[in-house]
Each structure stands twice: as structure tokens, then as C-alpha cells.
C-alpha positions in Angstrom: 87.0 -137.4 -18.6 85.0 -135.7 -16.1 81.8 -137.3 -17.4 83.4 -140.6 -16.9 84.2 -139.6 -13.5 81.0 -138.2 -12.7 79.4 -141.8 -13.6 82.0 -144.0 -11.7 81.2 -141.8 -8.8 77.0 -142.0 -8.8 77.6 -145.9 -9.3 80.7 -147.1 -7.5 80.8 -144.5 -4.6 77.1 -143.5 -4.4 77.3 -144.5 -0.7 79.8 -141.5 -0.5 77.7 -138.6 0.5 80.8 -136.6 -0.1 81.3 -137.5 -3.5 77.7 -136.4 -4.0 78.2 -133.0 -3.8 78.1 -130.3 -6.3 81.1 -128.6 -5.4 83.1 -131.8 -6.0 81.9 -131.6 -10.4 82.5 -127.9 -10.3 85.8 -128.0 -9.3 86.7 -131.3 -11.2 86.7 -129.3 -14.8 88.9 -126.3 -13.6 91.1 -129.2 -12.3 91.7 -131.0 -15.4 92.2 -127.7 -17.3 94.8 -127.1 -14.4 96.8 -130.2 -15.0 96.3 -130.5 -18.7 98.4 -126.6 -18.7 100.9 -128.3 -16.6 101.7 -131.5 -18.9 102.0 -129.1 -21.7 104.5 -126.3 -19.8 106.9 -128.3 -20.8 107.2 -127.9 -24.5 107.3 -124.0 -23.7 110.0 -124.8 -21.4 112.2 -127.3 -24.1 111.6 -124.2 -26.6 109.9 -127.2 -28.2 107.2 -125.1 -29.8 108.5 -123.1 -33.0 107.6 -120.7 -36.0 107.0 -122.7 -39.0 107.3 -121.0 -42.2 106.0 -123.7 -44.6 102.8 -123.4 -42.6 102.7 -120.0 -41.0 102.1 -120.2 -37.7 103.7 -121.4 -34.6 103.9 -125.1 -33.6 106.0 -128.3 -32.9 108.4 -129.1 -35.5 107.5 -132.6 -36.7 111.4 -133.5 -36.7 111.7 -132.8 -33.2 110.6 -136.3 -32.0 110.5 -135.1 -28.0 108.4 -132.2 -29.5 105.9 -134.7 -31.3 106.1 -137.3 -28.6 105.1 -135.3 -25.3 102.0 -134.0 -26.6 100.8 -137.2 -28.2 101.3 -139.2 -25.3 99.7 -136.4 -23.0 96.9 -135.0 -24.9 95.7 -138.5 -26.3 97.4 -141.0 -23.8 96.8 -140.3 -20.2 92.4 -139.3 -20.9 92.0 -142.3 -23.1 93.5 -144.2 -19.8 91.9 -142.4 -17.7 88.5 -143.1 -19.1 89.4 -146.7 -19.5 90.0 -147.4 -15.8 86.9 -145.6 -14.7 85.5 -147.7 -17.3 86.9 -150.7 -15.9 86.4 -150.0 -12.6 82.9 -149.6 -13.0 81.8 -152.8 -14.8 84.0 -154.4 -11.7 81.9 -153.2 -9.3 79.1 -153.8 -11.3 79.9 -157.4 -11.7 80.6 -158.0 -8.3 77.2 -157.0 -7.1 75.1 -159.2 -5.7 71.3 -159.8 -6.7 70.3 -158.0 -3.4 70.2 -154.7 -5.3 67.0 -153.2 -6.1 65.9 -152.7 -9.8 65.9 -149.0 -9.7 69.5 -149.2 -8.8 70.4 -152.1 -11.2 68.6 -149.9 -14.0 70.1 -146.7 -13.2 73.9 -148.5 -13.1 72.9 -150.2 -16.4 72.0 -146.9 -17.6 75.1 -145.2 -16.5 77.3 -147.9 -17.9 75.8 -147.6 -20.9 76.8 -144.0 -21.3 80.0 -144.9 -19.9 80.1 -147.5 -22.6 79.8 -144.4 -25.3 82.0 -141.9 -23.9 84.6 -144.2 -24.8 83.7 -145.3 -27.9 83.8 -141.2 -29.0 87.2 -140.8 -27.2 87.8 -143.9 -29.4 86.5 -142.6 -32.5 88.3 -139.3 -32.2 92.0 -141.3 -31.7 91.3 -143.2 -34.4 90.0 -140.2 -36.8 93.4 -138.6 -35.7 95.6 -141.7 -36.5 96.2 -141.7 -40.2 97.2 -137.9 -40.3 99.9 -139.1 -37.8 100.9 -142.1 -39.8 101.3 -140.1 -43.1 103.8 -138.0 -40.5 105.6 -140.9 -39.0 106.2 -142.1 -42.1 107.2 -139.3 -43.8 109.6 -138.6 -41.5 111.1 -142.3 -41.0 111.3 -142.3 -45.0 112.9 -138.5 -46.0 114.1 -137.6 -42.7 111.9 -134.1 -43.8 107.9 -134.1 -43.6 105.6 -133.3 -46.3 105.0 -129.8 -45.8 101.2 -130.5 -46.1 101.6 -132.7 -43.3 100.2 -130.9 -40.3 97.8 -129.8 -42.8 96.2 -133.6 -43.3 97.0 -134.2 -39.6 94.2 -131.6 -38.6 91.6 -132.1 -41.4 90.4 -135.1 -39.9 90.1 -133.6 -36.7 88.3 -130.7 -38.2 85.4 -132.8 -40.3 85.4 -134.6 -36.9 84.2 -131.9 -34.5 80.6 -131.5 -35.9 79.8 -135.4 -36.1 81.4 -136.6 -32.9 79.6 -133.4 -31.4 75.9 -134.7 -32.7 77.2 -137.9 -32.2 77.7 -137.6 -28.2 74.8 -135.4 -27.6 72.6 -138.5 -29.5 74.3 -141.1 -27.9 74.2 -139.7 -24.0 
């Protein structure tokens, strides 16, 4: 997210002098670590987060639907948006632009946009590698009211054999 930031800020704001500062990127990471601990405080505050003795270790039952719910919606939903409307944003301006722009600029913005472009389509590809362990939960549950006890098991696999690829994958791609 704070790549996509970084890139709506050098095309849509580069006027900014402000924005262009380096204290302004080296205080953006610290502040998304900042609020990504508060939207997770409150599972420790619910009591939400539990020891599971099918599994061994300590996480959100899969029958507590607030439990499953808050972290899915603020882990995956709220950078996927995020990235989206810097995303949007940017081809906006970009499209409103008129031809007086010089072709450094225009090639520069094109270039930015295009890494814009793959940023999302690796916050994309992560979402969706991280889908079908959730539907083999949802369903589960819907179905026996229980999960499969191998359930958080399959859930994190995919993410797992995803780290390495999308890894090479962004470094390749940006």
C-alpha cells in the first residue's frame, strides 16, 4: 500500500513539494504498521483469539464468525481498497491531462501507472490464492456446523507456496 501511495503521490501531487519529501515515505510504513495493530486489538479485546487443540497453537476459532469476519475484512479488505482508489485516482488524473504535458512527464506517469497497474494485480493474485482455503472453511462450517480440522491447515498452504512466487513475481514485475 505504501508503494501505491508513493506512486499516486510523484504523479498526482508531484506539484506538492511537501509530499516530496523523504520524511513523509519514512514515516508512512511505521504508520500503517500503527493502524494495521489497531484494527487487529480488537480480537484480543473480544477474547476472540483462542488455543486450538486440533491444531496446536493459538488462533481464531473458525466457528466464531465475528472472530473470522474482522480479520478478513481488515487484513484483506481495507489494502485491496486502498490500493484500488490510489489506483483509480491516478488513471483519473492521468486521463484528465491535457496534451500540454511534456513527454518526460507523460513517460514517467505511464511508467508509474504501469507499476501501479502490477501492484494490484499481486495484491490480486495473493486474495485470490487465499480464496479457496476460505471456501473449503465457509463451507465446511455452513454444512457440519464444525470445520475440518485440517482446515486452517489448507487455508495457509496456499499462502505458504505463494510467498516465494509473488516475491520473484513483484521484484520482476516493478
Amino acid at each position: 500500500m505504501v508503494r501505491a501511495l508513493f506512486r499516486l503521490v510523484r504523479i498526482v501531487y508531484s506539484k506538492y513539494r511537501g509530499f516530496q519529501r523523504v520524511w513523509v515515505y519514512v514515516i508512512a510504513a511505521p504508520i500503517q504498521l500503527i493502524i494495521s495493530i489497531i484494527l487487529q486489538s480488537p480480537l484480543l479485546i473480544w477474547h476472540d483469539i483462542i488455543y486450538l487443540s486440533n491444531e496446536h497453537y493459538c488462533f481464531v476459532s473458525l466457528t466464531n464468525s465475528r472472530g473470522v469476519l474482522w480479520p478478513t475484512l481488515s487484513i484483506y479488505s481495507i489494502p485491496v481498497v486502498c490500493s484500488l482508489l490510489f489506483y483509480i485516482r491516478t488513471i483519473y488524473f492521468i486521463r484528465q491531462q491535457s496534451n500540454q504535458v511534456t513527454m518526460i512527464v507523460k513517460r514517467r506517469q505511464e511508467r508509474d501507472l504501469t507499476a501501479i497497474r502490477r501492484i494490484v494485480i499481486n495484491i490480486g493474485l495473493l486474495c485470490a490464492i487465499g480464496s479457496p482455503g476460505l471456501l473449503c472453511i465457509a463451507i465446511s462450517v455452513i454444512i457440519s456446523g464444525n470445520p475440518y480440522p485440517l482446515s486452517l491447515r489448507i487455508l495457509w498452504i496456499g499462502v505458504e507456496t505463494a510467498i516465494l512466487p509473488l516475491s520473484i513475481l513483484m521484484i520482476s514485475m516493478t
